[in-house]
C-alpha positions as CSV (number, residue, x, y, z in Angstrom):
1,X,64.0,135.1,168.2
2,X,66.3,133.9,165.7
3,X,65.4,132.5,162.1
4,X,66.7,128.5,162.0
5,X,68.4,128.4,158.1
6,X,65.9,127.0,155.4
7,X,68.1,123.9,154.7
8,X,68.8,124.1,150.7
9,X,67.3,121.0,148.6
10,X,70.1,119.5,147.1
11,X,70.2,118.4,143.4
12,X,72.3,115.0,142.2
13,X,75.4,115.7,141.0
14,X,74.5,113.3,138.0
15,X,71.5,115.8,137.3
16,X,74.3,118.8,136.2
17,X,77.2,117.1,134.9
18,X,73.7,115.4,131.8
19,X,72.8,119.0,131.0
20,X,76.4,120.2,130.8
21,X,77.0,116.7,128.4
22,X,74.0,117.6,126.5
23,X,74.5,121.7,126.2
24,X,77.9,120.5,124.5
25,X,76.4,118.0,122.7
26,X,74.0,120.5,121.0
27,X,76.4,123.0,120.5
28,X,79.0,120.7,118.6
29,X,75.8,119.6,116.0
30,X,75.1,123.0,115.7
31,X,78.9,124.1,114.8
32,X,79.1,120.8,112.6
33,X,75.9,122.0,110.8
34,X,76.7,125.6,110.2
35,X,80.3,124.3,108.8
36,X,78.8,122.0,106.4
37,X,76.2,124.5,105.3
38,X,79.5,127.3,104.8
39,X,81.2,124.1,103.1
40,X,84.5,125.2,104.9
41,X,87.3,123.2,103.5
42,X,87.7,120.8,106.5
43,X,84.4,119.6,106.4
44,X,83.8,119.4,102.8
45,X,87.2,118.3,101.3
46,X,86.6,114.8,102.2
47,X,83.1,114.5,100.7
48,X,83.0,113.9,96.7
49,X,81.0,116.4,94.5
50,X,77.9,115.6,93.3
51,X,78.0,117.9,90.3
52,X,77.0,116.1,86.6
53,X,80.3,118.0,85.4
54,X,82.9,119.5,87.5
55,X,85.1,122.7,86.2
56,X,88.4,123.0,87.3
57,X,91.0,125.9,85.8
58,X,94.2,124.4,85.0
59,X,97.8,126.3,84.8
60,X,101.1,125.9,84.1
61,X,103.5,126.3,87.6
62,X,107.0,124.9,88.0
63,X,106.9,123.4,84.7
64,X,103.8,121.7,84.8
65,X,100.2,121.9,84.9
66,X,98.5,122.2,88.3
67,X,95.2,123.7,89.7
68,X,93.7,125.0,92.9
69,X,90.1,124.5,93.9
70,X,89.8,125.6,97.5
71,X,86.4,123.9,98.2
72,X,88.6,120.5,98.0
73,X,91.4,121.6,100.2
74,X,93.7,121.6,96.9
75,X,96.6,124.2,96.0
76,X,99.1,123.5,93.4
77,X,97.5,120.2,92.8
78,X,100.0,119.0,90.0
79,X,99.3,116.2,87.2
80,X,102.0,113.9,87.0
81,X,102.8,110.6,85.3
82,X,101.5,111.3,81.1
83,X,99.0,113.7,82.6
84,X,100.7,116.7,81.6
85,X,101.4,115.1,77.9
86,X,97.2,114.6,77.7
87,X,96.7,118.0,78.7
88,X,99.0,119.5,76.0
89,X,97.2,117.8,73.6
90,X,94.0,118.7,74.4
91,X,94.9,122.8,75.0
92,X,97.0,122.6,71.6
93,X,94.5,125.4,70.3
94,X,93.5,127.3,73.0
95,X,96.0,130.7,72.9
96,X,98.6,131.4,76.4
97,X,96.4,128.0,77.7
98,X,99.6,128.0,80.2
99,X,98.1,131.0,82.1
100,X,94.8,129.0,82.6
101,X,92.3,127.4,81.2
102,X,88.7,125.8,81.9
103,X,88.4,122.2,82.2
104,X,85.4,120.6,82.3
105,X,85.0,116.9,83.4
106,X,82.1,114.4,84.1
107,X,81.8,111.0,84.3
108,X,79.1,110.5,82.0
109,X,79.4,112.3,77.8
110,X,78.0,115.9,77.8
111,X,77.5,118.6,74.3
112,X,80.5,118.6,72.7
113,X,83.0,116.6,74.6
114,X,86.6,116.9,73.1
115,X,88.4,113.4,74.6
116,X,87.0,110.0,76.3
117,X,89.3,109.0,79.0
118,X,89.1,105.1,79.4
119,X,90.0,103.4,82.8
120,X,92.7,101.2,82.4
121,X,93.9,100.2,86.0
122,X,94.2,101.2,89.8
123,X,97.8,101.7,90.7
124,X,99.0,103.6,94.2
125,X,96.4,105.5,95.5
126,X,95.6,106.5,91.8
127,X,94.3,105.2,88.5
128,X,95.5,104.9,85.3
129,X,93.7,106.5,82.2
130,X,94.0,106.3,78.9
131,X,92.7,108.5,75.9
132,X,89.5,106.3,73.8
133,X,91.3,107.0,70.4
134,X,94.9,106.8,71.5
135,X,97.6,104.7,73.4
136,X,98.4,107.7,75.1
137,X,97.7,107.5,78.8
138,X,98.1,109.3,82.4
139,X,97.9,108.3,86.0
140,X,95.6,110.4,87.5
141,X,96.5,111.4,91.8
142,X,93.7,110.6,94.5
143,X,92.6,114.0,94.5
144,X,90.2,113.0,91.8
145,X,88.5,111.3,95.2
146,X,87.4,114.8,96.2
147,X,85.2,114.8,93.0
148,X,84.3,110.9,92.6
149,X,83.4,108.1,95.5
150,X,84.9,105.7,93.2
151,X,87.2,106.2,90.0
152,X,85.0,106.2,86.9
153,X,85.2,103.8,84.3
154,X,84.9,106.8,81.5
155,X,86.0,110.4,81.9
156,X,84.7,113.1,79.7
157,X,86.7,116.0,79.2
158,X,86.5,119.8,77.2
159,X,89.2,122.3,77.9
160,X,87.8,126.0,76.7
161,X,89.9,129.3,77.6
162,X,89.3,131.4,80.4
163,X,87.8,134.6,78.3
């Protein structure tokens, strides 16, 4: 006697080729999720802060003052354009401010503020600041987009040494 072959059932090619499409799926929201949580630089360099006041430490490099903050994707991020000038005056007391100092900044007036930065104009990919009780003013680079949706009317600023 032999044994006839139990014929296999056959599944729809359509049936496999969802779950693979959905496995995927899954998988990619999961690695999407767990970046955003770990705020790796990709994900979160495009997404503004949504701190009250932001802290940045400022140094000299090259000649002028520049700053990192690797939660932005930044490195070197230099001040250009009357930005540099600003930032002179408002370290003028703080002792070897060239190796670094803390800047804090905010959009809205916190304790003891040292300078109001008033919006003057967009210009570039930048905007245009000027201190409240001076002519002296600064363009300030996109990078403030990694901070700010949109470029604040007023900018509050305090720069303290590191120590």
């Amino acid at each position: 006697m032999s044994e006839e072959p139990v014929p296999q059932q056959i599944k729809p090619a359509h049936t496999n080729w969802i779950r693979v499409s959905l496995l995927a799926l899954g998988l990619i929201l999961i690695g999407v999720g767990i970046a955003w949580q770990l705020k790796l630089p990709h994900f979160a360099s495009g997404l503004p802060r949504e701190n009250a006041i932001m802290v940045i430490a400022p140094y000299r490099h090259q000649g002028t003052w520049v700053f990192d903050d690797s939660s932005a994707g930044l490195v070197e991020e230099p001040f250009v354009a009357g930005v540099p000038e600003m930032i002179d005056v408002i370290v003028k007391d703080i002792p070897d401010a060239e190796a670094g100092f803390r800047l804090l900044f905010s959009a809205k007036p916190f304790p003891q503020y040292q300078k109001k930065l008033v919006w003057l104009r967009g210009e570039g990919d930048g905007n245009y600041y000027r201190f409240s009780d001076s002519e002296m003013e600064g363009w300030i680079c996109p990078a403030m987009f990694k901070y700010y949706k949109t470029a604040p009317k007023e900018l509050y600023v305090k720069a303290e040494p590191l120590k």
